[in-house]
N, C-alpha and C positions, 0 to 999 in steps of 0.2 A: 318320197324317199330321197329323193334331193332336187335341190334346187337354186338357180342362179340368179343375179344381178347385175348389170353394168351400166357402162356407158359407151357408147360412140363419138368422137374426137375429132376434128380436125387436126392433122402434122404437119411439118416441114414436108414430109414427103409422100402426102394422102392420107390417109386415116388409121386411129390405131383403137382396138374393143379394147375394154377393161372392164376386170369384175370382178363379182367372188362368185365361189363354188363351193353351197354346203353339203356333205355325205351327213345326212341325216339317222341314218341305217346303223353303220358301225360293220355290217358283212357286205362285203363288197366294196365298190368306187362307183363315186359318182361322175358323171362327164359331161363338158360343156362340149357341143360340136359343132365350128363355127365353118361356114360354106360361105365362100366368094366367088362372084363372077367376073374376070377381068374384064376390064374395058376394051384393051387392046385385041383379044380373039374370042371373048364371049364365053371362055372354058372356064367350068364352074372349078375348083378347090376347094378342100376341105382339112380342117386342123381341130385335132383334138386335146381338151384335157382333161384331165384326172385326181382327184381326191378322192385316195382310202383310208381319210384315216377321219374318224369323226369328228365336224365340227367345219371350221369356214377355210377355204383357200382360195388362192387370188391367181388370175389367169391375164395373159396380156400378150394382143397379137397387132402387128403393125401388118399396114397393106400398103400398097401405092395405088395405082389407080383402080377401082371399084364402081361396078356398076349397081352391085346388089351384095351384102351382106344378111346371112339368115343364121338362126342360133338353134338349137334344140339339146336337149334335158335328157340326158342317158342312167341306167345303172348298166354296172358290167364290171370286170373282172381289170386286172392293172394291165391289161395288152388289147382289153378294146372294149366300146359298148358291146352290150347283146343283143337289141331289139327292144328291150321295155325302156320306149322313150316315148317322150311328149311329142305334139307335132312342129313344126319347123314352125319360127317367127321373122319374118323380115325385122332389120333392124337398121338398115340404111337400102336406100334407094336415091341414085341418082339421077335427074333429069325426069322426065315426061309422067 
């Protein structure tokens, strides 16, 4: 019912996801849900996006330092997933 693609980067100032985000559906919004875990305290973060409207959108989050970046594949409503999501993917890992 939807589904993403991107890439991971190196920046000037750490890394930044890029992709698209298709809503395949046409009821509802699809969402990409991207979870970081800083380097500096180990607290995980989480940023969301959204396409309701059918067809492909393009999503792009910049980070600074990252120890772990993970993505996961939502539907849901234009104010949040709901739970029918895929499961989490690492998408960068740094070190060990």
């Amino acid at each position: 019912m939807a589904s993403a693609w991107g890439k991971v980067a190196i920046s000037q100032f750490g890394h930044v996801v890029y992709g698209n985000l298709e809503d395949t559906r046409g009821k509802g919004c699809a969402w990409a849900v991207l979870r970081a875990q800083d380097a500096n305290n180990g607290r995980w973060k989480t940023f969301g996006f959204y396409n309701c409207t059918p067809g492909v959108g393009t999503f792009r989050k910049d980070y600074g330092s990252v120890l772990q970046i993970k993505v996961q594949v939502c539907r849901g409503t234009s104010k949040a997933p709901t739970g029918d999501c895929s499961k989490q993917k690492t998408i960068l890992t740094q070190g060990g």
